[in-house]
C-alpha positions as CSV (number, residue, x, y, z in Angstrom):
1,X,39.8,8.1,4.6
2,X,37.1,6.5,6.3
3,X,34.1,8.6,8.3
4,X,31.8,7.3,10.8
5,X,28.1,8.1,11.1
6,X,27.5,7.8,14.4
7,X,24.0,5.7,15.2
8,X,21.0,8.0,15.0
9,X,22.6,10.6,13.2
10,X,23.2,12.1,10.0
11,X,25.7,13.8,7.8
12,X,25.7,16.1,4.4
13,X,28.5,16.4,2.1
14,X,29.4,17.2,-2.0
15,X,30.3,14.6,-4.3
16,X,32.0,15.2,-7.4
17,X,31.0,13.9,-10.6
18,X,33.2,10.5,-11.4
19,X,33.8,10.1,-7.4
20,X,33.0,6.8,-5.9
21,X,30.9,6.6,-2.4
22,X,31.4,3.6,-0.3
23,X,29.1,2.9,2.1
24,X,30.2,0.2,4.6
25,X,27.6,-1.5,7.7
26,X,30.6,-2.0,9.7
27,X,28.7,-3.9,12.3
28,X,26.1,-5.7,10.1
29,X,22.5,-5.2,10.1
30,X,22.5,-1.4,10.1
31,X,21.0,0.5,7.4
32,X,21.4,4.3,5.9
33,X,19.2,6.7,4.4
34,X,20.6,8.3,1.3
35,X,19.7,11.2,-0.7
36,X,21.4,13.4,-3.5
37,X,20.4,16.5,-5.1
38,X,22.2,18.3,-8.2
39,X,25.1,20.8,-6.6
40,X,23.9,23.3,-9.0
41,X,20.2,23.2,-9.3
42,X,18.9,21.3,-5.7
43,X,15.0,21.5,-6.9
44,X,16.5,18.1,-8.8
45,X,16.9,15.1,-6.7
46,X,16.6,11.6,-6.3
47,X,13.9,9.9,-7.7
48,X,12.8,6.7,-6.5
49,X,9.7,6.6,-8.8
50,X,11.8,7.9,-11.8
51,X,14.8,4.8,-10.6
52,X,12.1,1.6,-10.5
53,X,10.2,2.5,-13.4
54,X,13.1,2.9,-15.9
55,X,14.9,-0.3,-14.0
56,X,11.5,-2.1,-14.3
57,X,12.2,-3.8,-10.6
58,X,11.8,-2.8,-7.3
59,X,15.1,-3.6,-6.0
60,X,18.3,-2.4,-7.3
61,X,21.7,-3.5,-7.4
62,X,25.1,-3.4,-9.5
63,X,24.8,-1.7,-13.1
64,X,21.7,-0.1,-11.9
65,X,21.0,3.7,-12.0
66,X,19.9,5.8,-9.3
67,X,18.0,9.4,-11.9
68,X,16.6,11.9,-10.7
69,X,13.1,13.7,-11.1
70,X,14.2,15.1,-14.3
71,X,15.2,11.7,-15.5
72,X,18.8,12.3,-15.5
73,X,21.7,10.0,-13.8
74,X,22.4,10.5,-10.4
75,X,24.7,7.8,-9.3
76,X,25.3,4.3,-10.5
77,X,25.8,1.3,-8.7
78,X,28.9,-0.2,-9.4
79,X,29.5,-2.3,-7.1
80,X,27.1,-4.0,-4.5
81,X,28.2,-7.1,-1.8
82,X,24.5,-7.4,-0.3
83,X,22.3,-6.7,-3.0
84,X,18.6,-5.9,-1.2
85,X,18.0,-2.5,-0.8
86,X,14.9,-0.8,-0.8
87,X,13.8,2.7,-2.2
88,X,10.2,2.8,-1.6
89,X,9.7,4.0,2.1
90,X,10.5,7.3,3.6
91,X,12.8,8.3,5.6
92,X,11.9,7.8,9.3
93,X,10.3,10.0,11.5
94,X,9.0,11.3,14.8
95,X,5.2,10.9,12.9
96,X,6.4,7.2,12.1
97,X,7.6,6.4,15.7
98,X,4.7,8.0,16.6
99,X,1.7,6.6,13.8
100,X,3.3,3.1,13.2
101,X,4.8,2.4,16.8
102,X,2.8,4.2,19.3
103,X,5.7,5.7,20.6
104,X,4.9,8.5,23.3
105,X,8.2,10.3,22.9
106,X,9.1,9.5,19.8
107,X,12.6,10.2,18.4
108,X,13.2,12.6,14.9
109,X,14.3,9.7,12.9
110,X,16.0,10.0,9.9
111,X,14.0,12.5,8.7
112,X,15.5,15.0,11.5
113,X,18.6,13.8,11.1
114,X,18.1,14.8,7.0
115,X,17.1,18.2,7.9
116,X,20.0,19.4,10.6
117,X,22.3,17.8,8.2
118,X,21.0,19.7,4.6
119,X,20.1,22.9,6.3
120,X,23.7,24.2,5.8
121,X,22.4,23.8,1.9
122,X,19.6,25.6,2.2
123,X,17.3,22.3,1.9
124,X,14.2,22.5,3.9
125,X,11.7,19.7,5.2
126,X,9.9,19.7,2.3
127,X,12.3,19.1,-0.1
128,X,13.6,15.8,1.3
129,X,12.3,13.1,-1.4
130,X,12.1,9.0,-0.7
131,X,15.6,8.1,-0.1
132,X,17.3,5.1,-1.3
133,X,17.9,2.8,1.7
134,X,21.1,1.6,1.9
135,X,20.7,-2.3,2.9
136,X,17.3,-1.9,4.3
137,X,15.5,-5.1,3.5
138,X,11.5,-5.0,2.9
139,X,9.5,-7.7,2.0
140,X,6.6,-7.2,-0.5
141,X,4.1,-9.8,-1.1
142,X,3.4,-10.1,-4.6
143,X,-0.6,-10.6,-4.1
144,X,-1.8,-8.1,-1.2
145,X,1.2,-5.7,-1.7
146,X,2.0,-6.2,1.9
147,X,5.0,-4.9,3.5
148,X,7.1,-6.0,6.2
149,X,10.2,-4.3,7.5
150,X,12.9,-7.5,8.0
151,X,16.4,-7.1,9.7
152,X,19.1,-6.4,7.0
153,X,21.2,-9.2,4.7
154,X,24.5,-6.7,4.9
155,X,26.9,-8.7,7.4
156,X,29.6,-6.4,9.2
157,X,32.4,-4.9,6.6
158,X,29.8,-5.0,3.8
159,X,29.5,-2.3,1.1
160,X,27.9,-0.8,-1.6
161,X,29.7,1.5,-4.1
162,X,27.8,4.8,-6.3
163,X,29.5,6.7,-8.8
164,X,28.4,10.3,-9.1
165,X,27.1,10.9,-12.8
166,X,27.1,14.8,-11.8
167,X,28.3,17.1,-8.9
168,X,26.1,16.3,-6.1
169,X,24.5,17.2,-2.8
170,X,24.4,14.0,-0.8
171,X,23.1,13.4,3.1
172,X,23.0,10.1,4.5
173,X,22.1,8.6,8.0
174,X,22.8,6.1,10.4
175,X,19.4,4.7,11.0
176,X,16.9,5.4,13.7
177,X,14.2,2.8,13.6
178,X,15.1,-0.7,15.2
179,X,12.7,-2.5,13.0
180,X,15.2,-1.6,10.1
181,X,18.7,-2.5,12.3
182,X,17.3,-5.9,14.4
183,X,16.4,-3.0,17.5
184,X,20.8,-2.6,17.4
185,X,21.5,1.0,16.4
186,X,24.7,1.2,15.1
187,X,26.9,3.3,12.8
188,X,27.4,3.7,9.2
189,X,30.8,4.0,7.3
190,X,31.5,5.9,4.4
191,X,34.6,6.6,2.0
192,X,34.9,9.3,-0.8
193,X,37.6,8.3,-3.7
194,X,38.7,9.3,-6.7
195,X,39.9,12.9,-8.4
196,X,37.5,16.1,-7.2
């Protein structure tokens, strides 16, 4: 079955170890916000710092492995139609509408929509790491370190698949911040499959 994140929302739900996530842009250019925690133990989470260092690039894709701050395997890419994705900026937020933008009345962002949807788990503010951004596409410059925010490469029906290498926590969004969808908010699809 497949459920729809509505745009500028979020969602929380388990993952069994061995089940595939599909995450689909059904409309294209859309990206999502994703972050997992161990079911058992969520003080261990998704490490972005942990991911690129043992990868040794920036930008993951099929094969690659998603560990988390005690170096242990989260998810795994298995399979991936776009792959750009980033996992180096946080999640947005009413202080990046607000700091980056100028925005007067500036919306939660992802990072609200993280929070409603992981408060049922007990996960508070604080505790919501870097998340790896489904699709997003930033563009480093290898000299000045620059980094621009560029519409995404997924084109509508896309997807990326993760398998869970243990029982997770996962919340994911539809994103908030037009420079990440081309200023078109618009939902994000996802599937769960295989035994729980």
């Amino acid at each position: 079955m497949t459920n729809r994140i509505p745009p500028r929302s979020g969602t929380a739900f388990e993952l069994k170890k061995g089940q595939l996530l599909t995450v689909v842009d059904p409309e294209g250019e859309q990206v999502s916000d994703l972050v997992a925690y161990n079911k058992d133990d969520t003080r261990e989470y998704l490490s972005s710092g942990r991911s690129i260092d043992y990868a040794g690039r920036m930008f993951l894709t099929t094969d690659d492995i998603l560990y988390s701050n005690r170096s242990v395997p989260m998810l795994r890419i298995v399979e991936d139609e776009v792959g750009r994705h980033d996992f180096s900026l946080t999640p947005c937020s009413r202080d990046t509408f607000s700091i980056i933008y100028g925005d007067k009345d500036p919306h939660h962002g992802c990072q609200g929509n993280l929070e409603n949807a992981l408060a049922p788990y007990g996960i508070g503010p604080d505790a919501i790491p870097i998340a790896f951004n489904v699709f997003m596409h930033v563009a480093v410059d290898s000299d000045s370190g620059e980094i621009k925010v560029l519409p995404p490469k997924s084109k509508p029906g896309q997807k990326t698949v993760f398998r869970a290498e243990m029982d997770l926590i996962v919340a994911m969004t539809a994103c908030s911040a037009g420079q990440s969808n081309n200023f078109r908010y618009k939902p994000i699809d996802y599937r769960i499959e295989g035994a729980p």
